[in-house]
C-alpha positions as CSV (number, residue, x, y, z in Angstrom):
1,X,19.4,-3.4,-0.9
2,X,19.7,-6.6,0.9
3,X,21.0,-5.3,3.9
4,X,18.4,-2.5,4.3
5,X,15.7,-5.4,3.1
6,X,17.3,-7.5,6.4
7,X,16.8,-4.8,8.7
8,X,13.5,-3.2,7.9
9,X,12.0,-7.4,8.0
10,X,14.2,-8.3,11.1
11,X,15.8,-11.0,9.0
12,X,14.2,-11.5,5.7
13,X,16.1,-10.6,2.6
14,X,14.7,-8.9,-0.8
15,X,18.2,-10.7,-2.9
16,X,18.8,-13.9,-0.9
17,X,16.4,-16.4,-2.1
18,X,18.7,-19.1,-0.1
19,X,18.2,-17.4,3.1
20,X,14.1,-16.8,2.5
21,X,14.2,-20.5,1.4
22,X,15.7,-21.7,4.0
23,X,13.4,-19.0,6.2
24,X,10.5,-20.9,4.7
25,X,11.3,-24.2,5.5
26,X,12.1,-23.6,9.0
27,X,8.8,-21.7,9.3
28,X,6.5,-24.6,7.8
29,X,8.3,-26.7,9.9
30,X,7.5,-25.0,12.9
31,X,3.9,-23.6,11.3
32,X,5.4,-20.3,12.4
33,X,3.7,-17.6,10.4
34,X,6.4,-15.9,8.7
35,X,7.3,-18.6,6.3
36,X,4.4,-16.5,4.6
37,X,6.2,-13.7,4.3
38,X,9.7,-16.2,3.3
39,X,7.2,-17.0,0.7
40,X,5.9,-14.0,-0.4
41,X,9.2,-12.7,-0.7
42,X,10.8,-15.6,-3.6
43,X,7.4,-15.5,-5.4
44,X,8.1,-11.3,-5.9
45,X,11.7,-11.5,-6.7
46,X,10.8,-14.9,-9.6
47,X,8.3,-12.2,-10.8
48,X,10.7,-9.3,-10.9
49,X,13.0,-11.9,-12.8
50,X,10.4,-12.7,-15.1
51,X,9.3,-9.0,-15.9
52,X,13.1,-7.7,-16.1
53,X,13.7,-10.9,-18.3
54,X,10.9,-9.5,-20.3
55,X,11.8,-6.1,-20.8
56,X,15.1,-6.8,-21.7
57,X,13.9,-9.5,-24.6
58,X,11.4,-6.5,-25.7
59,X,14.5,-4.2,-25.4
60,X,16.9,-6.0,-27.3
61,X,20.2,-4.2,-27.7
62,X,19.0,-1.9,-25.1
63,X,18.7,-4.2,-22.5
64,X,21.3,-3.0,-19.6
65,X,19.7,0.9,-19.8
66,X,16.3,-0.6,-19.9
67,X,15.7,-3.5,-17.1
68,X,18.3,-0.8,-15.4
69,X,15.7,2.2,-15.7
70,X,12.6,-0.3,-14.7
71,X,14.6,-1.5,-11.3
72,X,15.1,2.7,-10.6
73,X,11.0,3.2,-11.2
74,X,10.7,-0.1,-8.6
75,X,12.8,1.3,-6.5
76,X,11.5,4.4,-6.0
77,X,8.1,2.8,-5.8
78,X,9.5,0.9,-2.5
79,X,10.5,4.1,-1.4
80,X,6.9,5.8,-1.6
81,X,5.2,1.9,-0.1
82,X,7.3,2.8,2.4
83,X,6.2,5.9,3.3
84,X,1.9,5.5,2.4
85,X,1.6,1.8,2.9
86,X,2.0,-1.1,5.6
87,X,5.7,-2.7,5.2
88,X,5.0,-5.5,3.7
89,X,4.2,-3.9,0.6
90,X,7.6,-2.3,0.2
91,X,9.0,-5.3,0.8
92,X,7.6,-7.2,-1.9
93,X,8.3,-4.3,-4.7
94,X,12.4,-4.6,-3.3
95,X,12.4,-8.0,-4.0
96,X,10.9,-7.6,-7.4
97,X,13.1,-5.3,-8.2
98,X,16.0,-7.4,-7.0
99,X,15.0,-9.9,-9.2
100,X,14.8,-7.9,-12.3
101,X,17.8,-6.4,-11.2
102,X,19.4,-10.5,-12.2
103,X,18.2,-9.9,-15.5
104,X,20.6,-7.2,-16.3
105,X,23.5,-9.2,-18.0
106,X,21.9,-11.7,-19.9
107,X,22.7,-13.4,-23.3
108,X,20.6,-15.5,-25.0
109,X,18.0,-15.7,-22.5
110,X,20.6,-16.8,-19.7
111,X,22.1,-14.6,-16.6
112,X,25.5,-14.5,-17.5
113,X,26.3,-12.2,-14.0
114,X,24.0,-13.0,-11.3
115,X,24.2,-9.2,-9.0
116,X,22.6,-10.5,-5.7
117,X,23.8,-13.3,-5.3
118,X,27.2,-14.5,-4.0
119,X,27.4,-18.6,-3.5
120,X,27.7,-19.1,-7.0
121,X,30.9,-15.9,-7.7
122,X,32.4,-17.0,-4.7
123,X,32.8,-20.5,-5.8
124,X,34.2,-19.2,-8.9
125,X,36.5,-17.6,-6.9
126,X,37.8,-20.5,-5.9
127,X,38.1,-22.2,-8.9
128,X,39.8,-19.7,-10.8
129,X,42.4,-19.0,-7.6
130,X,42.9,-22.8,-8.3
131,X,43.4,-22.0,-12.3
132,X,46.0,-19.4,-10.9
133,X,47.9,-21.4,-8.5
134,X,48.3,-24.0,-11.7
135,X,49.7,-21.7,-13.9
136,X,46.5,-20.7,-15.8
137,X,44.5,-17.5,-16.0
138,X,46.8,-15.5,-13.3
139,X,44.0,-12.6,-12.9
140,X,41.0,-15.0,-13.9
141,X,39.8,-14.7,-10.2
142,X,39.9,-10.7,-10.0
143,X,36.5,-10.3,-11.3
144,X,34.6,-12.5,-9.2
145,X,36.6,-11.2,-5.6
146,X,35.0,-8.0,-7.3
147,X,31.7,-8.5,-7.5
148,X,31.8,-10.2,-3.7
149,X,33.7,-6.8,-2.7
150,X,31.2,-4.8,-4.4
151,X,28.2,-6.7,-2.7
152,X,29.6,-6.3,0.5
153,X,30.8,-2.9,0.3
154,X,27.5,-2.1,-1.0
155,X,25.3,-4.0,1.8
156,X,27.9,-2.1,4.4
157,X,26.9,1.2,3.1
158,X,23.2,0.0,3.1
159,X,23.0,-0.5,6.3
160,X,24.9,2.8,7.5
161,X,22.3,4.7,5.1
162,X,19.1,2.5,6.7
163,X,20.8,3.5,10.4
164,X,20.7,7.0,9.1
165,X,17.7,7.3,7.3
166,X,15.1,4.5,7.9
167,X,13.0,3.7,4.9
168,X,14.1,6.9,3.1
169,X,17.3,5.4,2.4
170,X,15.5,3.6,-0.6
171,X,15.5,7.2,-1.9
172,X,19.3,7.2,-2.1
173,X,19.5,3.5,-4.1
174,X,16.0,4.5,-6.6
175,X,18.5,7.4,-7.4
176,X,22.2,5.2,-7.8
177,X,20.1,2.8,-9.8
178,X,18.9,5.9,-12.2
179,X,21.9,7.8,-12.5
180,X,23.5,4.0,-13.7
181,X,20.4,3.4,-16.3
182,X,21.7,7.3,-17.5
183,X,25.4,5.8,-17.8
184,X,24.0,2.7,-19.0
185,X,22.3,4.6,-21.8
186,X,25.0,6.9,-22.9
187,X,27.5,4.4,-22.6
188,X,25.2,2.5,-25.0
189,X,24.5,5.4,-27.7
190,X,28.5,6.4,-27.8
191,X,29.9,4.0,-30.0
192,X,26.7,4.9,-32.7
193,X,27.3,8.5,-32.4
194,X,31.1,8.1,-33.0
């Protein structure tokens, strides 16, 4: 999503709060008038992190299918905003969703996997590559070179979709994101039903 959120703002990003923070600074620095829209864009995804932190409280043992399902329904909201309304607005709904999409894997209240963002798993990396090279957890790194690889892979194919598509390419992630709440769900219900 980030990758098709940088091209349709021309460098703005609906999952990199660094970037729009940074964005923002530079811009009141300058008093250009984008560091409205750097602005906009962190205030939408802390609300989508609030309301997908919400719904998963509410949801309880649900919570992956749920806040999963509500990011699909933003989603495909972008897509429409993209279609009947000025950019902007689309815009704002991605980030929202991006940030509920944070929310997923949470325990106690606390992100345990942040999903758009890649400082924090790539300094893992790191750190567990050093815990490997001392004789510790030999695979401990796998997971986190993972989720990097998965991010990228994912912005890669983002952009080749945006290229392809414009704006309907929000179609195709509304659609990933609700066939994973569906997986999410019956993953959930089969140990109950077996």
């Amino acid at each position: 999503m980030d990758a098709i959120g940088f091209l349709l703002t021309g460098g703005f990003f609906v999952s990199f709060m660094s970037g729009n923070s940074t964005r923002l600074s530079v811009g009141l620095a300058e008093g250009a008038s984008y560091a409205g829209l750097a602005f906009a864009l962190i205030a939408a995804f802390v609300a989508g992190v609030t309301t997908g932190a919400l719904i998963g409280r509410k949801a309880g043992s649900r919570r992956g299918p749920a806040v999963l399902a509500f990011v699909a329904l933003a989603l495909a909201l972008a897509a429409v905003l993209a279609i009947v309304a000025p950019l902007p607005a689309a815009i704002l709904v991605l980030a929202f969703a991006m940030g509920a999409e944070n929310t997923v894997f949470a325990q106690a209240g606390e992100v345990r996997l942040g999903l758009t963002y890649m400082t924090g798993a790539l300094v893992k990396l790191g750190k567990a590559i050093t815990a490997a090279l001392l004789g510790e957890d030999r695979f401990g790194w796998a997971p986190h070179l993972l989720l990097w690889l998965g991010l990228v892979a994912g912005a890669a194919l983002g952009a080749v979709a945006f290229n392809a598509l414009g704006p309907a390419a929000l179609w195709i992630a509304a659609a990933v994101m609700a066939a994973l709440a569906a997986l999410a769900a019956r993953l959930d219900l089969a140990p109950a039903a077996a």
